[in-house]
C-alpha positions as a Python dict, from the first residue, in 0.01 Angstrom:
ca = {
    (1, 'X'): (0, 0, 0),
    (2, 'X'): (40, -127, -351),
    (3, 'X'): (-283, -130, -593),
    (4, 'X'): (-240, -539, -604),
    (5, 'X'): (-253, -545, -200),
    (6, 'X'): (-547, -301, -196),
    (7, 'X'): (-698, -556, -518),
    (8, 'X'): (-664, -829, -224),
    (9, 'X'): (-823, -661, 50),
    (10, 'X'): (-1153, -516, -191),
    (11, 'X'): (-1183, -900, -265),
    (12, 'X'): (-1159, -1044, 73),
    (13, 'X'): (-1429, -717, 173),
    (14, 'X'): (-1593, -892, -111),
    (15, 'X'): (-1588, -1261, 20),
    (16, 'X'): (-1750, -1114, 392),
    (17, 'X'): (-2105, -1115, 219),
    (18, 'X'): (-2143, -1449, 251),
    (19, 'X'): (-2161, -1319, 665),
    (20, 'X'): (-2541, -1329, 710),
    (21, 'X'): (-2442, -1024, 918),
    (22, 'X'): (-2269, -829, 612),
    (23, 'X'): (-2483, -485, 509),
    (24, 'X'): (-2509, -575, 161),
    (25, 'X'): (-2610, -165, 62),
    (26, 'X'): (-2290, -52, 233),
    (27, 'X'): (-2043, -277, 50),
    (28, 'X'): (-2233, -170, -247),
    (29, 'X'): (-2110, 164, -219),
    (30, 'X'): (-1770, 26, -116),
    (31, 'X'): (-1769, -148, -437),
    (32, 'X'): (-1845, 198, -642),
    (33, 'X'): (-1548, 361, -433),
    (34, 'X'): (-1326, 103, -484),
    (35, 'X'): (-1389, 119, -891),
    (36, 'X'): (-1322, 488, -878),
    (37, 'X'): (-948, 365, -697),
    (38, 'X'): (-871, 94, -960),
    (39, 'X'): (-1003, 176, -1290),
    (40, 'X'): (-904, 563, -1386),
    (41, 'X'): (-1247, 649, -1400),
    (42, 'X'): (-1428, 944, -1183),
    (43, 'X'): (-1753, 796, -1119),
    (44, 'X'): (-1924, 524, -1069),
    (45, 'X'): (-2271, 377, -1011),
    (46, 'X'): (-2438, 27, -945),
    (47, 'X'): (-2769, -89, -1066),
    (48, 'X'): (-2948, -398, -950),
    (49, 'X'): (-3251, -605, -1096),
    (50, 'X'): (-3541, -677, -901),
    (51, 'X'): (-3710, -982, -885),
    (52, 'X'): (-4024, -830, -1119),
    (53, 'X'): (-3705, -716, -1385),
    (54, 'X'): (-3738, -365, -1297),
    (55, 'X'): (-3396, -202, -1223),
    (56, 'X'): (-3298, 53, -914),
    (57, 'X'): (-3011, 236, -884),
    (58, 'X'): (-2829, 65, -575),
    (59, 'X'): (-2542, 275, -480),
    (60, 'X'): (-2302, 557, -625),
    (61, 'X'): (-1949, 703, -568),
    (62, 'X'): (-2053, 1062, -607),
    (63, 'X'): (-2373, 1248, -629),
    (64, 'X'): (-2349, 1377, -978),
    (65, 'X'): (-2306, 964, -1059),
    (66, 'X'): (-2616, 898, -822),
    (67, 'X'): (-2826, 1130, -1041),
    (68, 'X'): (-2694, 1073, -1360),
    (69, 'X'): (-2815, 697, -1324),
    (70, 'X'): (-3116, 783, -1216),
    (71, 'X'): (-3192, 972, -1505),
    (72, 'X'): (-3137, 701, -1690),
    (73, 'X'): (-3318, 410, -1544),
    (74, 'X'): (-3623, 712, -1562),
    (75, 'X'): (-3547, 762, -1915),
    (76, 'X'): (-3480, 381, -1984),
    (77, 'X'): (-3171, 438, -2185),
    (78, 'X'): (-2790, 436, -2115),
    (79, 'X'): (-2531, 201, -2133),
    (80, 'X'): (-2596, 39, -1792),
    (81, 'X'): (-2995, -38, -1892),
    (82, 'X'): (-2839, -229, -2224),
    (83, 'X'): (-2594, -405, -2010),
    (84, 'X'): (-2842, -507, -1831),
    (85, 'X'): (-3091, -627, -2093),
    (86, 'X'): (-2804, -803, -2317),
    (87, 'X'): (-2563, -918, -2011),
    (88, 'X'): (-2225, -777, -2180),
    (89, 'X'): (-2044, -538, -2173),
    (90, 'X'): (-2077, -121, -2349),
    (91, 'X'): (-1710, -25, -2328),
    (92, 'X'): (-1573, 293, -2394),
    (93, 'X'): (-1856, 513, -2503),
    (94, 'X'): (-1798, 841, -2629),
    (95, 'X'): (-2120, 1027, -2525),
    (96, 'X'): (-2043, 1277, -2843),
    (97, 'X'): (-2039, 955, -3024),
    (98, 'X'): (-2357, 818, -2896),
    (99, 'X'): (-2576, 1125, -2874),
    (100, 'X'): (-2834, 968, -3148),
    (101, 'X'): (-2811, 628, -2920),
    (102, 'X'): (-2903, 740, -2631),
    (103, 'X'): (-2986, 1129, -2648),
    (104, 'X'): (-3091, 1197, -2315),
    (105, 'X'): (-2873, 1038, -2132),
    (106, 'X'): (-2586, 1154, -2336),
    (107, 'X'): (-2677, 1537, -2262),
    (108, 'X'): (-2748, 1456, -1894),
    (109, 'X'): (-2435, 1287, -1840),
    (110, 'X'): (-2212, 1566, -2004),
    (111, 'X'): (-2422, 1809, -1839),
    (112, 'X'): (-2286, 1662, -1544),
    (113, 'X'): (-1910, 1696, -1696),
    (114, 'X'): (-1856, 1355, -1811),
    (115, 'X'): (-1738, 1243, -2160),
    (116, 'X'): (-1733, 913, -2176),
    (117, 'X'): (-1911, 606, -1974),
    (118, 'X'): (-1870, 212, -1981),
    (119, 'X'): (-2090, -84, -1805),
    (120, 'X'): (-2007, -398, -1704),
    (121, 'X'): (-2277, -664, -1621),
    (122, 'X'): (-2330, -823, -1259),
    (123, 'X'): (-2379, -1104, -1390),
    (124, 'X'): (-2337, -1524, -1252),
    (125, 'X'): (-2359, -1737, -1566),
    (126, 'X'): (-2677, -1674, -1722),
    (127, 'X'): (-2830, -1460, -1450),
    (128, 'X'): (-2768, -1102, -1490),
    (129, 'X'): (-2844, -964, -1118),
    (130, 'X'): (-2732, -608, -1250),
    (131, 'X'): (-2439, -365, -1370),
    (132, 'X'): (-2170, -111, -1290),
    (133, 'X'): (-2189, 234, -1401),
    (134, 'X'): (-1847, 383, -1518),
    (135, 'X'): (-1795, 740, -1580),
    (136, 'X'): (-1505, 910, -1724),
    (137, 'X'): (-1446, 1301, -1744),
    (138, 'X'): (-1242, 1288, -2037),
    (139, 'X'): (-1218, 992, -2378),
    (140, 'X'): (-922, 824, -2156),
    (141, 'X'): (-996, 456, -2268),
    (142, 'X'): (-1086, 181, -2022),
    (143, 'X'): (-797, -19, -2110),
    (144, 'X'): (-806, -482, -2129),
    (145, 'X'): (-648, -459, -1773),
    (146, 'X'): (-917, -218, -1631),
    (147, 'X'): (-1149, -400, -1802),
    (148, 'X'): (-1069, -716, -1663),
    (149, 'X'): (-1047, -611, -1278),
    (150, 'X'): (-1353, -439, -1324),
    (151, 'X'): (-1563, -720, -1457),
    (152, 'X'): (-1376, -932, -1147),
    (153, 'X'): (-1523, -721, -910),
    (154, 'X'): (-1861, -749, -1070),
    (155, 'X'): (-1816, -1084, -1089),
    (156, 'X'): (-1692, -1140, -742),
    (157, 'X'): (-1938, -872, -608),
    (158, 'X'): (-2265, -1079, -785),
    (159, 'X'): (-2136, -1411, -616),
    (160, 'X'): (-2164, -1263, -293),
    (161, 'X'): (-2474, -1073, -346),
    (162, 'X'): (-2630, -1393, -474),
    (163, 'X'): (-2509, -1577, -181),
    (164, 'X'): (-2687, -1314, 66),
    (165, 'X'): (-3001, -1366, -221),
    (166, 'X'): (-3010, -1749, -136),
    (167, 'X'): (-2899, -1718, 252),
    (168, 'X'): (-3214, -1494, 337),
    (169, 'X'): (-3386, -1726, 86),
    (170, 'X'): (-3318, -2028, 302),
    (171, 'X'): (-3430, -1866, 653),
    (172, 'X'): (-3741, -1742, 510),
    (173, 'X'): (-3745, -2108, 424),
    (174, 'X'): (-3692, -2242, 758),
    (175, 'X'): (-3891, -2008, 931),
    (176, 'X'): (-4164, -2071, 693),
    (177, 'X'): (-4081, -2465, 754),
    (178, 'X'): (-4039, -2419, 1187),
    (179, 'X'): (-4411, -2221, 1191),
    (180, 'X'): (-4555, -2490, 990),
    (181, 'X'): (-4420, -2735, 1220),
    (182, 'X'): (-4550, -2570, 1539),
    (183, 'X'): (-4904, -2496, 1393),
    (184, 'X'): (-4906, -2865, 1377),
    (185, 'X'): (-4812, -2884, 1732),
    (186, 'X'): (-5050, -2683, 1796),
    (187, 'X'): (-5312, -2822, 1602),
    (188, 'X'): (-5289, -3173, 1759),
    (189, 'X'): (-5288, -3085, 2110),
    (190, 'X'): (-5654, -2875, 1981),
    (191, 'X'): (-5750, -3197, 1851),
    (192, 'X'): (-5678, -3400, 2167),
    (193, 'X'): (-5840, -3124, 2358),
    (194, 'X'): (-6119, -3135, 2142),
    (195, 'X'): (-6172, -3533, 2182),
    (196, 'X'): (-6100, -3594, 2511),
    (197, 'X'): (-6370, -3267, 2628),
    (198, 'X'): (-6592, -3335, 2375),
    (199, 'X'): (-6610, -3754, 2363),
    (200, 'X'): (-6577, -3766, 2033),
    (201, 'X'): (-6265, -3944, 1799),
    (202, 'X'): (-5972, -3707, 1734),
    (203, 'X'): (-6074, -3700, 1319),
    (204, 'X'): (-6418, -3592, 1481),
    (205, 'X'): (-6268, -3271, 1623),
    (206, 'X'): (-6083, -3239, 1369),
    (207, 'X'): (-6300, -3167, 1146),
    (208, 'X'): (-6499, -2965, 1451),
    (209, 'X'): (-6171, -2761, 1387),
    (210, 'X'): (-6160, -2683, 1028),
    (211, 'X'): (-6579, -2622, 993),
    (212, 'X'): (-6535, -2358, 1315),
    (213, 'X'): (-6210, -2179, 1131),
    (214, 'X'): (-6394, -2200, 818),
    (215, 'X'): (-6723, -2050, 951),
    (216, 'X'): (-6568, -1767, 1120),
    (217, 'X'): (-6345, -1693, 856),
    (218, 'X'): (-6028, -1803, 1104),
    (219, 'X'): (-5662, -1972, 999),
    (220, 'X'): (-5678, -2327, 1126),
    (221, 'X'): (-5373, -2273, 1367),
    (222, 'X'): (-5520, -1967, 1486),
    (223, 'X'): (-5860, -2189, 1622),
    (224, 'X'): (-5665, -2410, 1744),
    (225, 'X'): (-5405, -2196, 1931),
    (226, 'X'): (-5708, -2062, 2082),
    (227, 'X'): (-5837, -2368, 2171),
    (228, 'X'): (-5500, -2509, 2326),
    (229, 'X'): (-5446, -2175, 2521),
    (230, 'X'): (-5790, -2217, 2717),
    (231, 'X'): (-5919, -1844, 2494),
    (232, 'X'): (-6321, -1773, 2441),
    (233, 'X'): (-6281, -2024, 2130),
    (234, 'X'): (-6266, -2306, 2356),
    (235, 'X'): (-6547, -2277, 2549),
    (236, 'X'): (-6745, -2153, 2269),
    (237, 'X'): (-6648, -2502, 2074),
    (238, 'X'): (-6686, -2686, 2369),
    (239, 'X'): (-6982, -2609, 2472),
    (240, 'X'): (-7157, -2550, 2085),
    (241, 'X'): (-6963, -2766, 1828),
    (242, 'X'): (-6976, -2539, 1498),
    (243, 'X'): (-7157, -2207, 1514),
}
């Protein structure tokens, strides 16, 4: 199979996150292989950004790359933390080169037989969601053409990711939206309970409703499921008003 057909398939694999279904970890790691395949390099790593701006290392093609990045998101300095801070690009780092940059990092990483590391930003506009983690055993540069499939991958890869990001996004939404909307079922068919048992107007027990939750220290919808469900609530309300 030719490297452009493989290029293809790693970018239609890429385009399946937007599945709701998709395991977003596993093509992470599929993306770290598949950067090893295209871009002469013998390692590589993925970060991600949380929500609070704290970074995690995601995924890795090897174990050496695994615990080379986490050495440096615990030392919080590397090429992939300033990617991720400015949003561009470190190319072609020579860790001899950059031992006074990042000094830890540089004697980890060549500890771990690598001499020379790049990072390209996950990144959709202005929203940096991340970076890749390249590492090189030897000062082969990453050349324009490496460079540029890499950062399509990334850029490809943070589409999708941010895609899965908004799809989970919107269910939480909905779900959030379809419980409100069957408390208020709920809550109704309390109140007409409530009125009709009671004799009293249906604002009347509503507000019987939200003094009860609010004296025992109760949700609204749960009183009121209680209530509509016939549970020790109801008599109690029935027979007592507030308590």
């Amino acid at each position: 199979m030719t490297r452009e057909r493989q290029l293809v398939e790693t970018f239609v694999e890429v385009a399946d996150t937007l599945d709701k279904d998709f395991d977003v970890n596993d093509f992470l790691h599929t993306l770290a292989d598949r950067c090893v395949q295209f871009l002469d390099v013998e390692a590589a790593g993925i970060v991600l950004i949380d929500k609070r701006g704290h970074l995690h290392a995601a995924a890795a093609s090897s174990k050496s790359a695994r615990l080379v990045g986490l050495f440096e998101l615990q030392s919080d300095a590397g090429p992939c933390v300033d990617c991720c801070r400015s949003g561009r690009p470190v190319v072609n780092a020579d860790l001899d080169a950059h031992t006074e940059r990042w000094p830890r990092f540089a004697d980890a990483a060549r500890a771990s037989g690598f001499a020379a590391v790049h990072a390209l930003p996950l990144r959709r506009r202005e929203t940096v969601i991340g970076a890749l983690n390249l590492f090189g055993t030897d000062n082969r540069v990453l050349t324009g053409d490496n460079m540029h499939t890499g950062q399509a991958l990334a850029d490809v890869a943070t589409i999708g990711i941010l895609a899965q990001r908004g799809l989970h996004r919107a269910e939480l939404q909905a779900t959030q939206l379809q419980n409100a909307l069957n408390s208020r079922i709920v809550i109704e068919q309390a109140k007409g309970i409530l009125a009709e048992r009671q004799g009293i107007s249906v604002e009347a027990a509503f507000t019987l409703l939200r003094e009860y939750s609010r004296a025992h220290n109760a949700r609204l919808s749960d009183t009121a499921r209680e209530v509509a469900e016939g549970s020790t609530t109801a008599p109690e309300l029935l027979r007592t008003g507030v308590s």
